[in-house]
C-alpha positions as CSV (number, residue, x, y, z in Angstrom):
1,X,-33.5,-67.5,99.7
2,X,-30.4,-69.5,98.5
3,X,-30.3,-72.8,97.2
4,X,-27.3,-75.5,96.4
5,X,-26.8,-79.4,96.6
6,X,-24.3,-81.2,98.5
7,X,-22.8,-84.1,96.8
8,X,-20.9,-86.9,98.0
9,X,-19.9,-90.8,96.9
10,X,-20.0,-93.5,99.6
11,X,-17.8,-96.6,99.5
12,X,-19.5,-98.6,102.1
13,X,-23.0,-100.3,103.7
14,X,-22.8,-97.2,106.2
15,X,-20.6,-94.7,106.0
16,X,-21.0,-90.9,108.1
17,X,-20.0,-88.0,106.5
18,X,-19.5,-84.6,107.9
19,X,-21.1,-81.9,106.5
20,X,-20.2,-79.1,108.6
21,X,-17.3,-77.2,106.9
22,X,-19.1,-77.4,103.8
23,X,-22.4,-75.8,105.3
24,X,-20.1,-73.4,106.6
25,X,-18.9,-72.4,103.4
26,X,-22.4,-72.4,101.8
27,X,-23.4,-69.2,104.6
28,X,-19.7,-67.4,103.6
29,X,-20.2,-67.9,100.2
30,X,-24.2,-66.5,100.4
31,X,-23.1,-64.3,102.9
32,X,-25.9,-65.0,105.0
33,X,-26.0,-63.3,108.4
34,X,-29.2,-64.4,110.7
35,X,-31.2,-66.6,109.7
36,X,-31.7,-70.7,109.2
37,X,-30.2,-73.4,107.2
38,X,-31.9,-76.5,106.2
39,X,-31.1,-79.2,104.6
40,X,-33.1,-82.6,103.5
41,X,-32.2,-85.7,102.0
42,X,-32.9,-86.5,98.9
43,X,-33.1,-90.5,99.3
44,X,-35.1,-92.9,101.4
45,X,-31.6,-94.9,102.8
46,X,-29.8,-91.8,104.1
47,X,-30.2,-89.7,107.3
48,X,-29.2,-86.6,108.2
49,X,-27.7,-86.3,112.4
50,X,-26.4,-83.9,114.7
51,X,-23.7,-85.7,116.7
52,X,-19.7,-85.8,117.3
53,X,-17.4,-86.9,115.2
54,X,-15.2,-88.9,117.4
55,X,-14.7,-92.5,115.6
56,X,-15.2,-94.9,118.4
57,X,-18.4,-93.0,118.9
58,X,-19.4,-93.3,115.0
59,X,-18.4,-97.0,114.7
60,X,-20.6,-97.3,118.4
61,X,-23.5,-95.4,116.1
62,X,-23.0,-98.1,113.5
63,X,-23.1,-101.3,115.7
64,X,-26.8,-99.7,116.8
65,X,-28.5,-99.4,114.1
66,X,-26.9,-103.1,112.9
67,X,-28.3,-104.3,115.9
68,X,-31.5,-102.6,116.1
69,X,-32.2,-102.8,111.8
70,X,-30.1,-106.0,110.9
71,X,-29.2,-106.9,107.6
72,X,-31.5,-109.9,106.6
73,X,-33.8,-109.8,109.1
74,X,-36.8,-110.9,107.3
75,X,-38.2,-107.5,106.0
76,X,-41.4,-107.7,103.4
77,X,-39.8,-104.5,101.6
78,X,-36.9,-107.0,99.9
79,X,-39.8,-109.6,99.1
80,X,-39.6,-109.4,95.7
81,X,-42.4,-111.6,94.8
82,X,-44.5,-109.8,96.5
83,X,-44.1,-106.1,95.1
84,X,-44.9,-104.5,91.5
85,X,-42.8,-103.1,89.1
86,X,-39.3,-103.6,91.1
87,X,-36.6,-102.4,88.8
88,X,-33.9,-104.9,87.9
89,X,-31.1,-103.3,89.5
90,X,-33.5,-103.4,93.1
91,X,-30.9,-103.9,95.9
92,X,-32.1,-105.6,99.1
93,X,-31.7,-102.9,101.8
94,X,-34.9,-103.2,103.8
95,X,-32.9,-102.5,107.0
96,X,-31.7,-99.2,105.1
97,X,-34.9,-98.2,105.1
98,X,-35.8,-99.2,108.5
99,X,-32.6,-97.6,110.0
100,X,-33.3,-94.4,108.4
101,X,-36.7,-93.9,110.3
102,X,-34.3,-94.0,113.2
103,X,-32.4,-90.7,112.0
104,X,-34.3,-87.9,110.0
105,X,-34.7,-87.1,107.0
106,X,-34.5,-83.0,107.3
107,X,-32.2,-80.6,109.4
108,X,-32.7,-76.9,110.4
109,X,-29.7,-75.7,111.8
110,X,-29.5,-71.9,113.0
111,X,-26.9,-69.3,111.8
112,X,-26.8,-66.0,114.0
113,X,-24.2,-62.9,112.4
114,X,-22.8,-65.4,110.0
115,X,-21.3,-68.0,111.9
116,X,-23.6,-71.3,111.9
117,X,-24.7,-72.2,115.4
118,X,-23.0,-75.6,116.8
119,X,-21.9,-77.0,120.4
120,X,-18.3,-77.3,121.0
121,X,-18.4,-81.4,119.8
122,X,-21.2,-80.7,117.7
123,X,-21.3,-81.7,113.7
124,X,-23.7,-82.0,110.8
125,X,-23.8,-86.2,109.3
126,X,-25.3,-87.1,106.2
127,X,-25.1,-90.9,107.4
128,X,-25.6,-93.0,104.5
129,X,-27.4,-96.8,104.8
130,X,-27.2,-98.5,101.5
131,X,-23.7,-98.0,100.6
132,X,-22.0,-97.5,98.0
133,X,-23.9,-94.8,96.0
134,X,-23.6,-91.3,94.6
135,X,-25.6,-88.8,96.7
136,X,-27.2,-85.6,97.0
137,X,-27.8,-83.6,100.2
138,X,-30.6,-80.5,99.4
139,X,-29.7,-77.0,100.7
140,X,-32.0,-73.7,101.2
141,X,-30.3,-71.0,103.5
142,X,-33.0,-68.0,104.0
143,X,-32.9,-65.1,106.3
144,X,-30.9,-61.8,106.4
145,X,-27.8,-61.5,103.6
146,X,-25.2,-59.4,104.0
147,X,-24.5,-58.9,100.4
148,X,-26.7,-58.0,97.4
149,X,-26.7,-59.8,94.5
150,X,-24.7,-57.0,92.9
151,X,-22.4,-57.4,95.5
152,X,-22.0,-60.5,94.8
153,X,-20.7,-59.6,91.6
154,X,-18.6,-57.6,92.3
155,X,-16.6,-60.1,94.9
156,X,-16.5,-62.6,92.1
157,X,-15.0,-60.1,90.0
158,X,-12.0,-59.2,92.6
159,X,-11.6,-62.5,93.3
160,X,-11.5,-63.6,89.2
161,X,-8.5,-60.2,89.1
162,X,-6.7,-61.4,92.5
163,X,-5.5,-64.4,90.8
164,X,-4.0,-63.0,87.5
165,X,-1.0,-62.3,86.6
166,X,-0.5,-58.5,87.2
167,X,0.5,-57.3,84.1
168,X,-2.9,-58.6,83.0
169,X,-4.7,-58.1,85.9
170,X,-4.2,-54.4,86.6
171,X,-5.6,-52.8,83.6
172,X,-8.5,-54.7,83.3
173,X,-9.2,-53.9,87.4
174,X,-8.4,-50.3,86.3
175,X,-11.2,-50.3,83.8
176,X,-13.9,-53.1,85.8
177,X,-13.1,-50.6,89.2
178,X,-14.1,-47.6,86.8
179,X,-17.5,-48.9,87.0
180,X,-20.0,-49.3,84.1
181,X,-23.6,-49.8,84.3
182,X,-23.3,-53.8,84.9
183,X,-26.6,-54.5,82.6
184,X,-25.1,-57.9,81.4
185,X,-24.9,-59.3,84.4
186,X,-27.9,-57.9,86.0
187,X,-29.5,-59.9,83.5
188,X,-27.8,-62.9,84.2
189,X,-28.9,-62.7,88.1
190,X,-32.7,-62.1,87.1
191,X,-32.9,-65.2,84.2
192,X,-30.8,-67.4,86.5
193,X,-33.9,-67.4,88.9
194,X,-36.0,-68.7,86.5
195,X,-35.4,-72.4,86.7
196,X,-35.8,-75.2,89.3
197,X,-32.0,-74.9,89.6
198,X,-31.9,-71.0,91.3
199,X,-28.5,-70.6,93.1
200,X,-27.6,-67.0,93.5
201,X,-23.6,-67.8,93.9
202,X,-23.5,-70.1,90.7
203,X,-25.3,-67.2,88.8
204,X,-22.4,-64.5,90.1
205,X,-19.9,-66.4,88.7
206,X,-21.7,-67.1,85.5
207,X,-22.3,-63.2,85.6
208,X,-19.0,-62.3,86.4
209,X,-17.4,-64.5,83.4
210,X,-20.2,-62.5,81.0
211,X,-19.2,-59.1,82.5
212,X,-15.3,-60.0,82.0
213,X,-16.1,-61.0,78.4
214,X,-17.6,-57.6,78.2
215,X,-14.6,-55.5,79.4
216,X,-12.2,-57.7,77.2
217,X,-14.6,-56.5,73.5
218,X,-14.4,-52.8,75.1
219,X,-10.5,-53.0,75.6
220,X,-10.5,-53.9,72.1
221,X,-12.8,-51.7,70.6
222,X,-10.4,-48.9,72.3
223,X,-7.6,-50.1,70.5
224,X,-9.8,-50.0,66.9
225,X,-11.1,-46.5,67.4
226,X,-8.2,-45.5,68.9
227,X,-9.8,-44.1,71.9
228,X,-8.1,-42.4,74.8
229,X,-10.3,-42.5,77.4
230,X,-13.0,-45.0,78.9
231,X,-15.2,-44.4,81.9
232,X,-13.1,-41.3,82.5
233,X,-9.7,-43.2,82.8
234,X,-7.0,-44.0,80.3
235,X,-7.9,-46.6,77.8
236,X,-5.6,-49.6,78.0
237,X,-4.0,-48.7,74.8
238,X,-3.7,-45.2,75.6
239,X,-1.9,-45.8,78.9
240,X,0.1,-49.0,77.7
241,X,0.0,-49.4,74.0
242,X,-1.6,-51.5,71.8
243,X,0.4,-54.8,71.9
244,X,-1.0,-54.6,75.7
245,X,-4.1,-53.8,75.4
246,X,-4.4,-56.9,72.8
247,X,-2.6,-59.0,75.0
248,X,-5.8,-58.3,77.9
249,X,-8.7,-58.3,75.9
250,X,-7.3,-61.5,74.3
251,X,-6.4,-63.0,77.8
252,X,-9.8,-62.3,79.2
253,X,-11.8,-63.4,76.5
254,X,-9.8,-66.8,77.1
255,X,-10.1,-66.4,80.9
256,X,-14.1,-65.8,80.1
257,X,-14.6,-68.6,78.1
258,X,-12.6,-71.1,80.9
259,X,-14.7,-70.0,83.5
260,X,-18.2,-70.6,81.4
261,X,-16.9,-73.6,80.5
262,X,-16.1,-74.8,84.3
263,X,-19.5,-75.0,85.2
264,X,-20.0,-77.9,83.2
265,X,-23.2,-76.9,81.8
266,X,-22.4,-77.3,77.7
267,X,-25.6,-75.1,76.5
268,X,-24.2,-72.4,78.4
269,X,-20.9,-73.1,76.7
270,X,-22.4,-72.8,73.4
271,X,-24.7,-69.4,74.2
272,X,-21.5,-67.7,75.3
273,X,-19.1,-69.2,72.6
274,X,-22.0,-68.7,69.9
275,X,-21.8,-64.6,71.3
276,X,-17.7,-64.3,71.1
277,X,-17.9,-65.5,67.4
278,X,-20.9,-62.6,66.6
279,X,-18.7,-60.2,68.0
280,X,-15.5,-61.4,66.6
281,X,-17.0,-61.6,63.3
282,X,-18.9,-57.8,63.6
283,X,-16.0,-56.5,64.6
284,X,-14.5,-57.1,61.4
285,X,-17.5,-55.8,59.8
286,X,-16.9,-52.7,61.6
287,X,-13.7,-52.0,60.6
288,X,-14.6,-52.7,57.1
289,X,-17.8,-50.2,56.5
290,X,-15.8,-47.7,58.0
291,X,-14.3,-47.1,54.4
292,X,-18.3,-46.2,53.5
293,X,-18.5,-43.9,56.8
294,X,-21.7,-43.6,57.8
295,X,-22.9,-46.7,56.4
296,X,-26.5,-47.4,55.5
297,X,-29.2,-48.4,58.4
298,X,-29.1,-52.6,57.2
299,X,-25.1,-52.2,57.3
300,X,-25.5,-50.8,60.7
301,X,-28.0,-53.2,62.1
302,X,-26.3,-56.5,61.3
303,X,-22.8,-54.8,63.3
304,X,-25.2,-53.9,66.0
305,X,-26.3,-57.2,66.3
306,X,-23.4,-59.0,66.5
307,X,-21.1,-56.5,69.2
308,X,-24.0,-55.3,71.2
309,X,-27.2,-57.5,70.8
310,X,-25.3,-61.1,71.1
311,X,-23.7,-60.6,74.3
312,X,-27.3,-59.2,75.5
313,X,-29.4,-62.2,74.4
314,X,-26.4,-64.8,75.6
315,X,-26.7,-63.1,79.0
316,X,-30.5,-63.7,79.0
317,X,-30.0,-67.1,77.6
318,X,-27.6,-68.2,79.4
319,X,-29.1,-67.1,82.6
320,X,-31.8,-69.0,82.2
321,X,-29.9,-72.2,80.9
322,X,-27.9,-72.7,84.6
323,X,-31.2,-72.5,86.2
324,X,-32.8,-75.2,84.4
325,X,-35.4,-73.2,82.8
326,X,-37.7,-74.5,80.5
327,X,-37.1,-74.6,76.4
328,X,-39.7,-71.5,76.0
329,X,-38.4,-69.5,78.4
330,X,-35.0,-69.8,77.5
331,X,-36.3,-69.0,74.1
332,X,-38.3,-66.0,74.8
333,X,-35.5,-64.6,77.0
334,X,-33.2,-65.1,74.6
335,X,-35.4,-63.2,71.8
336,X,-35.7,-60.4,74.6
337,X,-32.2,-60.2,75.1
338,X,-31.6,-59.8,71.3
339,X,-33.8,-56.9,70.8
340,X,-32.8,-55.2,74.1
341,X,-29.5,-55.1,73.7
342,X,-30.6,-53.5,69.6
343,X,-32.5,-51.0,71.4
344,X,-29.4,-50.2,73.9
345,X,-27.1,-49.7,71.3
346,X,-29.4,-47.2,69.6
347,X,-30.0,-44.9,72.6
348,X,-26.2,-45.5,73.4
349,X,-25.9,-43.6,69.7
350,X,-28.0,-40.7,71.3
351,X,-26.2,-40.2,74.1
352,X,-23.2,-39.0,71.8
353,X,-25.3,-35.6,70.6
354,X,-26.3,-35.2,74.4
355,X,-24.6,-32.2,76.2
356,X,-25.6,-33.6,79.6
357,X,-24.8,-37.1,79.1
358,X,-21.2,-36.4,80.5
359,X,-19.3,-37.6,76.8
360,X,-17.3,-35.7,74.7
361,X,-19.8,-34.5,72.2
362,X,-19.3,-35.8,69.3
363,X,-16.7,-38.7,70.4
364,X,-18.6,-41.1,67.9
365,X,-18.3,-39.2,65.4
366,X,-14.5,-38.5,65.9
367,X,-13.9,-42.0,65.8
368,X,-16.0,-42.9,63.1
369,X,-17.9,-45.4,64.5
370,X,-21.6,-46.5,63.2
371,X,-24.1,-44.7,64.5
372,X,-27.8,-44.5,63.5
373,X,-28.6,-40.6,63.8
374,X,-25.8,-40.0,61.7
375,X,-27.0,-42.7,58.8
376,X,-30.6,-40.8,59.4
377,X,-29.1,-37.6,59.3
378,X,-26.8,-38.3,56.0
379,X,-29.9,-39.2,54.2
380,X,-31.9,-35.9,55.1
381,X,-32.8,-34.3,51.7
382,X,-31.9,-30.6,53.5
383,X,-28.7,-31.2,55.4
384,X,-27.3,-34.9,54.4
385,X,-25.2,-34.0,51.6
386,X,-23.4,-31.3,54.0
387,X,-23.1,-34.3,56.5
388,X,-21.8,-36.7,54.2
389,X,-19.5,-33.7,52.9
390,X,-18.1,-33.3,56.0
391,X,-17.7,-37.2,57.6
392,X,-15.8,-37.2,54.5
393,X,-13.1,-35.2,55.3
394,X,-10.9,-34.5,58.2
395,X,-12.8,-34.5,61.5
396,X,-10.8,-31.6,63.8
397,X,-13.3,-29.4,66.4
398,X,-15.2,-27.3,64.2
399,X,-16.0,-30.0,61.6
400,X,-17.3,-32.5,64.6
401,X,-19.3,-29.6,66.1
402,X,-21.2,-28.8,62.8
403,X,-22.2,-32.2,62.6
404,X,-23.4,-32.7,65.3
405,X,-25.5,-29.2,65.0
406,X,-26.3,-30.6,61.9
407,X,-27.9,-34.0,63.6
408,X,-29.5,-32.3,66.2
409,X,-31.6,-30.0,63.2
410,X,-33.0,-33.2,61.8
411,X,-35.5,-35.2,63.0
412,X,-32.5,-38.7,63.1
413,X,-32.3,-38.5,66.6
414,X,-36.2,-38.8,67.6
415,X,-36.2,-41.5,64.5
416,X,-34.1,-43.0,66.6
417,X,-35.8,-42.9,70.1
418,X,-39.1,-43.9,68.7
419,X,-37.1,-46.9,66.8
420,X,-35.6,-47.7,70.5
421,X,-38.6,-47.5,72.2
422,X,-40.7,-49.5,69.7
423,X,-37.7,-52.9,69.8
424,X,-38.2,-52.5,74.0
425,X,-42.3,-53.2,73.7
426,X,-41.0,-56.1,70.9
427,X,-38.6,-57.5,73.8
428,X,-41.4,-56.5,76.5
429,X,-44.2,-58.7,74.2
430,X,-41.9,-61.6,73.9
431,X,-42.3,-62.1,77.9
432,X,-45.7,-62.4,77.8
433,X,-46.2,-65.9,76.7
434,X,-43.8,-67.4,79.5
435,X,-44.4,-68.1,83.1
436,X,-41.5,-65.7,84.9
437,X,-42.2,-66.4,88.4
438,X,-43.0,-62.5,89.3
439,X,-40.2,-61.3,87.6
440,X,-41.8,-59.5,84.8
441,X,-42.0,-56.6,85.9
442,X,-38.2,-56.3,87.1
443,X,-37.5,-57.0,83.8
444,X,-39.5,-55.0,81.7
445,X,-38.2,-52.0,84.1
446,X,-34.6,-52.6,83.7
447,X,-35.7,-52.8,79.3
448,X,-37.1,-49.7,79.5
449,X,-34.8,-47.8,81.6
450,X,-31.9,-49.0,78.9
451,X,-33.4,-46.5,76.6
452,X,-34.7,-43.8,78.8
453,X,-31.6,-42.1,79.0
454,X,-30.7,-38.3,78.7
455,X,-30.6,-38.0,74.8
């Protein structure tokens, strides 16, 4: 099911306006295939008709319903007198409401592989009666979609990329086309169908704009720890230096921000802004406690928080803010998001001292960024002052590979997986208390499966 609203502003007493391109563009856009559309208005003085649009024809519709529903005609509804709690601004428009029981009020209209199902002359009017107003036309297309909600992230994001410059445009498709397990904007699509307001193309662009933001910190990051390789490609520094690489993360997290800010919805704003400045800000955290490589486990958390967790709980957030959601859900996503995206970082940690995970062993390490099992492992009373010894140095092969033996021979990394686990059942409880419409246990799964991972 897919849901929208048609607007428009009329300027007159009656006025028709065609629907039909617009509807069309609703089943592109949803990329529905079979199924129905229907539409219903949403006020008592305007109809919905199936007719041509030929203007002789419309102005012939007109003089009916004058003729059948005059203006001042005598009609009890605009006796004021007579009628309780009329608001001030009460127009007179009995015959509005007497010509609208001569159209309808709903529409099903039938869409067979993708193209909606009209006669040659055949067109969609919202007609509206009590002119001039601002109105809304309701929208639910169900049936058979051609394209999954991943999907339709992923067209959002080639279609965000087409319109780039290239020398922008290219690395960043290099590293979105590389793949990437898409969490942040999976949780985007589930939170955004938590609210009254659940429109499945909205929420792609919202999750698109998150997953952008996300690519620009990791092209960034690259530069900082001096990575080569990402997802198995070049790094945008690597492959084009580091003034580029600046110059695309910098240009996306701009881009990012735009877009969030375009859908006119200023709490979503603020969730996403409110996520750029806790990474900004951990970044430079990051950088700095480098000098104290490993770091200590408070040190750690609060860097944590602000590159991985923010983004997490923004995505949850702000999912749930563009659907309307209610103050405690958004609230209790949000909390989820936050100690999700804790728990992910940690198990991303593992994944470094994994010889199946399909990383450089040891690339963490290399790069000396902050990692949990090695803050565990530094403190072990057997082997930490060897590890610190040794994170001290030079870092070449033989150095990384004894550290790492030297983590997997203490007990940091299950510290860690049990630390993991236990922050998933903390997101998992904060879901209890709030209605989520079925979708508890999709997201519960998806929290759980962050941290399952080969470690």
């Amino acid at each position: 099911m897919n849901s929208a609203r048609l607007g428009f502003t009329s300027s007159s007493a009656t006025e028709f306006f065609d629907l039909t391109e617009r509807i069309r563009d609703q089943i592109a856009r949803s990329g529905l295939r079979n199924g129905r559309v229907h539409l219903q208005s949403l006020h008592t003085t305007v109809g919905l008709a199936v007719n041509e649009n030929e203007p002789l024809l419309l102005r012939d519709f007109e003089t009916m319903l004058e003729r059948l529903a005059p203006v001042g005609a005598g009609y009890e509804h605009d006796d004021f007198e007579r009628r309780f709690d009329v608001p001030l601004d009460e127009p007179v428009n009995g015959h509005a409401h007497c010509r609208q029981i001569l159209l309808s009020a709903f529409l099903t209209l039938l869409v067979e592989e993708g193209e909606l199902v009209l006669g040659r002359w055949q067109s969609v009017f919202a007609v509206e009666l009590d002119g001039p107003r601002q109105r809304q036309i309701a929208v639910q297309l169900d049936g058979d979609f051609a394209r999954s909600q991943e999907a339709l992230v992923e067209a959002e994001l080639a279609r965000q990329l087409l319109v780039d410059p290239e020398p922008v445009s290219a690395p960043m498709r290099r590293l979105v086309e590389a793949g990437g397990k898409r969490l942040r904007p999976r949780l985007v699509q589930l939170t955004a169908a938590l609210g009254p307001r659940n429109d499945p193309l909205r929420a792609a662009e919202l999750a698109a704009a998150v997953e952008l933001l996300h690519n620009a910190t990791l092209i960034h990051d690259d530069y900082v720890d001096e990575s080569t390789h990402r997802r198995g490609r070049p790094t945008v520094a690597a492959a084009e230096g580091p003034e580029r690489a600046i110059a695309v993360g910098d240009y996306y997290f701009a881009k990012a921000t735009r877009l969030v800010a375009e859908m006119g919805n200023p709490a979503v704003t603020a969730a996403i802004a409110e996520a750029l400045e806790a990474i900004c800000a951990s970044q430079i955290d990051d950088v700095a406690l480098r000098g104290a490589y490993p770091g200590d486990r408070e040190s750690y958390l609060r860097v944590i928080r602000g590159k991985t967790a923010s983004l997490f709980s923004a995505a949850c957030a702000s999912g749930a803010l563009i659907a309307d959601a209610s103050p405690e859900v958004v609230g209790a996503l949000r909390r989820f998001g936050e100690l999700l995206g804790t728990a992910f970082q940690m198990a991303d940690d593992m994944v470094d001292f994994s010889p199946s995970s399909g990383k450089p062993l040891g690339l963490d390490i290399r790069q000396r960024v902050l990692s949990l099992p090695l803050i565990y492992a530094a403190e072990d009373r057997d082997v930490g002052p060897e590890v610190r010894r040794l994170l001290a140095g030079t870092l070449g092969d033989s150095e990384v590979g004894r550290v790492t033996e030297l983590v997997n021979a203490t007990d940091a990394l299950t510290r860690v997986r049990r630390e993991a686990q236990a922050l998933v059942e903390a997101a998992v409880r904060e879901l209890e208390a709030v209605e989520l419409d079925g979708l508890r246990p999709t997201l519960v799964g998806l929290a759980r499966s962050a941290v399952d991972r080969e470690s």
